[in-house]
N, C-alpha and C positions, 0 to 999 in steps of 0.2 A: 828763022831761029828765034827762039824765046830768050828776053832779057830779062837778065839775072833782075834786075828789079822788080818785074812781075811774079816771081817766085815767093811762095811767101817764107819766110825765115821758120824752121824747126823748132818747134814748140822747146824752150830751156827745161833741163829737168833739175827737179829742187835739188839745193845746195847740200852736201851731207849732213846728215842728220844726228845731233847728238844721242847718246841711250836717254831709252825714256823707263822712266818707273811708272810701275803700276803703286797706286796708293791705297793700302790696305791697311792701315793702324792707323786710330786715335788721332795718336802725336802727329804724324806726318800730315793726316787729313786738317787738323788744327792748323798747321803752318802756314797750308794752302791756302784755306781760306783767308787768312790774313795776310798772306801775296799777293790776292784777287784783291780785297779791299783795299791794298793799295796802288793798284791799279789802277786805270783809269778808259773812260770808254763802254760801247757794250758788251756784254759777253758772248761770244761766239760757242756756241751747245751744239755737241751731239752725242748719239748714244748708240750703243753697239749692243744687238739684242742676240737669241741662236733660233733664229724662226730657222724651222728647216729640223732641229737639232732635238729642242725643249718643246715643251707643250706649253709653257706658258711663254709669256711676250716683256717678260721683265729684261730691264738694261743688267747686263753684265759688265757695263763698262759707260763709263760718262765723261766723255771728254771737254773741259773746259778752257777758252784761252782767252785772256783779256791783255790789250796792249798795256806795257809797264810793269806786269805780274809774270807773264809767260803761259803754259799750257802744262795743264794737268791731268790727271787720268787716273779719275775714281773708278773704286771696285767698291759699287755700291752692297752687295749680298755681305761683303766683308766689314765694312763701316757699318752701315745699318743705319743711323740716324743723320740724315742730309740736312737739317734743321739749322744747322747757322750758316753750309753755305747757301744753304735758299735766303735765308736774313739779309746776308750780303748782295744778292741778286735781286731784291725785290728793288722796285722802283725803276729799274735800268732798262732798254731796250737789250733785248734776246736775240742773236742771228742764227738761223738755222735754215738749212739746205732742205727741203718738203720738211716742213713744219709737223703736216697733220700726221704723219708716221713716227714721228719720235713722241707727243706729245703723250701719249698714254700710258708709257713706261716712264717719263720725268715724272707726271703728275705720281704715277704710282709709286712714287717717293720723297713725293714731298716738293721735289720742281715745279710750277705754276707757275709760268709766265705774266706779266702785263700785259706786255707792248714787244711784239716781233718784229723782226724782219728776214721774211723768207727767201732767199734768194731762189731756189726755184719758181716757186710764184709770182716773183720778182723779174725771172729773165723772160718766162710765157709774155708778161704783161705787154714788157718791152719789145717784144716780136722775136725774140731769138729763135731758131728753127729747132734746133736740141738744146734742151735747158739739165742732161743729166751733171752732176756736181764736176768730172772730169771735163765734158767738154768744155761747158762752160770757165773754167777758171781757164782751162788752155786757150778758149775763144777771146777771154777781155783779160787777162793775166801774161799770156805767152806760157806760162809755165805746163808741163807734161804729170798729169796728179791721174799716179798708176791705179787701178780701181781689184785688183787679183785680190782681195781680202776682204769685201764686202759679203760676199757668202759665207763667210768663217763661221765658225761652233765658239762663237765668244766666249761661252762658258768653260771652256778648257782652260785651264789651270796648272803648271806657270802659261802665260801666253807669251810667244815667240814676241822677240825683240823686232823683229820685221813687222808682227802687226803691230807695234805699240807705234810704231816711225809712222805707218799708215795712220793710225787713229790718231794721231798727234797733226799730223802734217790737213788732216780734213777739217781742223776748227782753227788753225794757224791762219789759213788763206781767206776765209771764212770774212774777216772785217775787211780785206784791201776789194774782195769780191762784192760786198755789201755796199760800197762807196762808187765800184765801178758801173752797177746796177742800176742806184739810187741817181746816178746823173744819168744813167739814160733813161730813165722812169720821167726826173725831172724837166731834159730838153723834150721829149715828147710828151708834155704834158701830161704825163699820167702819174704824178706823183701821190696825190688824191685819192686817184683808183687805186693804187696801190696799198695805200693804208688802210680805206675802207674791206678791203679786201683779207688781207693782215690780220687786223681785227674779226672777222667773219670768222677765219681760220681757227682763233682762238674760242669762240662761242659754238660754233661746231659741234651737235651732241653728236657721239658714238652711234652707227645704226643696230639695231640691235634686231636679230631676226626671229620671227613666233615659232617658225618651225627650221631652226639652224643645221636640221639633218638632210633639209631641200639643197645644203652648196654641195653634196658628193656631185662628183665630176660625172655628167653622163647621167645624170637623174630622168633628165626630160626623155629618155629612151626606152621606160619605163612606164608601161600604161596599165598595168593591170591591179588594184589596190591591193590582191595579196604579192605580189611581187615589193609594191612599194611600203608596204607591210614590214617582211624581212630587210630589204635595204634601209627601213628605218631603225630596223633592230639592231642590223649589225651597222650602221654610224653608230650609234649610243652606245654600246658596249664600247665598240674602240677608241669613241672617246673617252669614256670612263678611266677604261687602261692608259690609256695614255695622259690624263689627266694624273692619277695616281704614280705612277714610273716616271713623270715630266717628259714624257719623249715624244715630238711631231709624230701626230696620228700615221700620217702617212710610211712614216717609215716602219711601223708595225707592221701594217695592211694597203699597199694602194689602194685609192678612189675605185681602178679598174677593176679588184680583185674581186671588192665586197660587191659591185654591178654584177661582176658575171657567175657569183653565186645569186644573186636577187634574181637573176633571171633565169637562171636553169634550176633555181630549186630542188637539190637534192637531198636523194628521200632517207638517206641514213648517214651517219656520221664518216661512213669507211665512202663512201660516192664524197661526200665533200673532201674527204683526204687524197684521194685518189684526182681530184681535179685540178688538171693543168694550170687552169688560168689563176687560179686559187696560190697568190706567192706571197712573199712577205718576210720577214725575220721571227713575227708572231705568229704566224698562220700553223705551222706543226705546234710550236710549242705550245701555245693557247688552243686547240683544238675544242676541247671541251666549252669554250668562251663562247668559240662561235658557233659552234651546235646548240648550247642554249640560246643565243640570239636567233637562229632559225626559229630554233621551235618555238620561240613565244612570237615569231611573225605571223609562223603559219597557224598559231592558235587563237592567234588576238578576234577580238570582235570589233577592235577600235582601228578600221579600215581610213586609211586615208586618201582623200580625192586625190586625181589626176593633177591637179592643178591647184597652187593654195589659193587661201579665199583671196580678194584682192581686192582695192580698194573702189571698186566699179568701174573703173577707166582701162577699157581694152587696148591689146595691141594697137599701133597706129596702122596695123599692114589690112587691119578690119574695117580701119572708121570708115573708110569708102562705101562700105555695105550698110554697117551697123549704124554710120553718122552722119552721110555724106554731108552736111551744111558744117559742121566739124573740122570734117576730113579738108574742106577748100581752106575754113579758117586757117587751121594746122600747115598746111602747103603752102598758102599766099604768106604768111608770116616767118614760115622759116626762111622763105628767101629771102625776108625784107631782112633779118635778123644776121644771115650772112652773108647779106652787103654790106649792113653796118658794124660787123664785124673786122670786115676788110680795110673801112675804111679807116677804123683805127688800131691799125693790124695787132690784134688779141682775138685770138684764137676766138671758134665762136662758142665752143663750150663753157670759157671764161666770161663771154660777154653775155650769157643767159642759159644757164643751163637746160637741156634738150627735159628733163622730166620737167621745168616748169612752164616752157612754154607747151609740152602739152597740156597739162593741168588746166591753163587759163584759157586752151585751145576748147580743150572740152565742154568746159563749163563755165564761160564769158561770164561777166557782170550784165545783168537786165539791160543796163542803158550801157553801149558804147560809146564810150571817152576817152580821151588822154588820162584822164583824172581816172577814170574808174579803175583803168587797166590798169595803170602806174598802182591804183591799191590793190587789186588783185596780185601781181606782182610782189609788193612788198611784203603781202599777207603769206604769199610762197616763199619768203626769204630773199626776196632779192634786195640788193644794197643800192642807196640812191643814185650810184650812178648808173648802175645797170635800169633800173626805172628811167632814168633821164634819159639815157642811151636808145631807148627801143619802145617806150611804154607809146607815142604818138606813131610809130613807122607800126608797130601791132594792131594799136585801131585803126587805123586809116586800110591795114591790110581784111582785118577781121570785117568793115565795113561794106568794102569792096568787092567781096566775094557776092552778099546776093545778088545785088547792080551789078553786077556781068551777067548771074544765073539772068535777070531782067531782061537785058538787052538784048542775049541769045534766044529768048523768045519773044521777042516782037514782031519777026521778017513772019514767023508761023500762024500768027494773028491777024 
């Protein structure tokens, strides 16, 4: 029989919740800020956007809470000018749960952080298995933080009193989360890594792509340039439309719809009405949209390759044919990289990401060193302790490979 002390105790769920106002006037957003500034601590941010909903990626909602002031909940489209409570923020550490997905819609208002701290970032580092915001806070908190409201259409207007308790309740736990982190970062010595880390997060450029109509879903299924011709045509129209009406491309036209006209091609406008797979809420009503995007597929001369240009560095599933002294490099180092991984249990994506140890895989420095690697490395982005971490277990791996090729031929000699 299992003892009840084995069991672990049911996660508490948070205590009732008072009504929460949305702050949309002047006056009100005035007050706020000056309940935050006096306040004390750092502020606990996050942001509720309607991916899924809208085309663009703007917060409809920004929840603030700082210990001594309480928790507030700006409706930034309605305020408009965020400018004194950013004033009041400046200088102070920032806590947010994945940093790098809110950060583009704060800045796009005026929000720019310092100095963070990420608590997802923050639980990876520490070894946690799931770092998502729910587990996590039920993991080091006890508490049970419902997550049914994060796919919402934030932009909906009044917003339910249920999700305002949600969005309230995600930056309340936010600093007791940040403290319970922060001492486990610091008994396992990774407090260091963690700020450097932090910091990386905030410096982060956006990746921006040359041909941003290559992410429809099922592209690579696609070999023929006049096929990826029209499937080029009709992403850009749909984005267009949906850029203009602000509504996620997707919900116009699936990914799938505009592939499996790219791929069957048809030759009149009543063949593409008449097509099954062809669905969508836009697809009848825009009809004439996309029969123009056909037809300038099929008429273009500005045919696009199979494959976009890239930056010389092949798949790794090739370097064996294309590299092979590469290919050992790239093999011998990733294992060393996911020991040392292990041994200070951080994920090993976190302890070196996979596109730069191929990079350095590819195209080593002249002379192999701890030194050289460590700058190749830095020169890819990596933070000095990721350099400390792996820059000597890389050389010594990169070194290694042709003294085996060596050895394995001498019995032959």
């Amino acid at each position: 029989m299992t003892d009840a002390s084995d069991v672990d105790a049911p996660a508490a769920q948070p205590a009732p919740h008072e009504p929460v106002d949305v702050i949309d006037t002047v006056d009100d957003y005035r007050a706020a800020v000056a309940a935050l500034a006096e306040g004390h601590g750092p502020f606990a941010v996050d942001a509720e956007r309607a991916s899924g909903f809208r085309y663009s990626q703007r917060a409809y909602l920004i929840q603030v809470y700082r210990r001594g002031a309480g928790v507030f909940l700006f409706d930034p489209p309605a305020i408009g000018d965020l400018s004194e409570l950013a004033a009041v923020m400046t200088g102070e550490e920032w806590i947010l749960h994945a940093a790098s997905q809110d950060l583009a819609c704060l800045r796009e208002v005026g929000l720019d952080p310092a100095v963070i701290f990420d608590t997802e970032l923050g639980a990876r580092l520490a070894g946690l298995p799931r770092v998502g915001l729910g587990t996590v806070v039920e993991d080091l908190l006890g508490i049970h933080l419902a997550k049914e409201h994060s796919a919402a259409d934030w932009s909906t207007r009044p917003l339910p009193q249920s999700w305002l308790v949600y969005a309230a309740l995600d930056v309340e736990l936010l600093p007791d989360l940040r403290d319970a982190i922060a001492q486990l970062l610091d008994d396992a010595d990774k407090g260091e890594i963690a700020r450097q880390e932090f910091a990386a997060v905030l410096r982060r450029e956006p990746v921006s792509r040359q041909e941003p109509w290559r992410r429809l879903s099922g592209i690579h299924a696609l070999r023929q340039p006049r096929n990826l011709a029209v499937a080029r045509e009709l992403w850009q129209t749909r984005d267009d439309y949906a850029r203009e009406i602000d509504s996620a491309p997707g919900r116009l036209v699936p990914d799938a719809s505009l592939l499996a006209v790219a791929r069957t091609l048809p030759a009149t406008k009543r063949d593409l009405a008449a097509m099954k797979d062809f669905n969508g809420r836009a697809s009848r009503s825009q009809l004439d949209r996309w029969w123009g995007a056909i037809e300038r597929g099929l008429a273009t001369t500005d045919l696009p390759v199979s494959r976009p240009p890239g930056d010389g560095m092949p798949p790794p599933r090739v370097w064996a044919d294309k590299n092979p002294e590469a290919d050992g490099r790239l093999k011998r180092a990733r294992l060393a990289v996911i020991a040392r991984a292990e041994e200070l249990d951080i994920p090993v994506e976190n302890v070196l990401t996979p596109d730069t140890l191929r990079r350095v895989a590819w195209t080593p420095p002249a002379e192999i060193t701890p030194a050289s690697i460590g700058e190749a490395l830095a020169a890819l982005g990596a933070r000095d302790w990721q350099v400390e971490a792996t820059a000597q277990l890389i050389a010594q791996a990169f070194v290694d490979v042709p003294q085996e090729a060596e050895t394995l031929e001498e019995p032959e000699s």
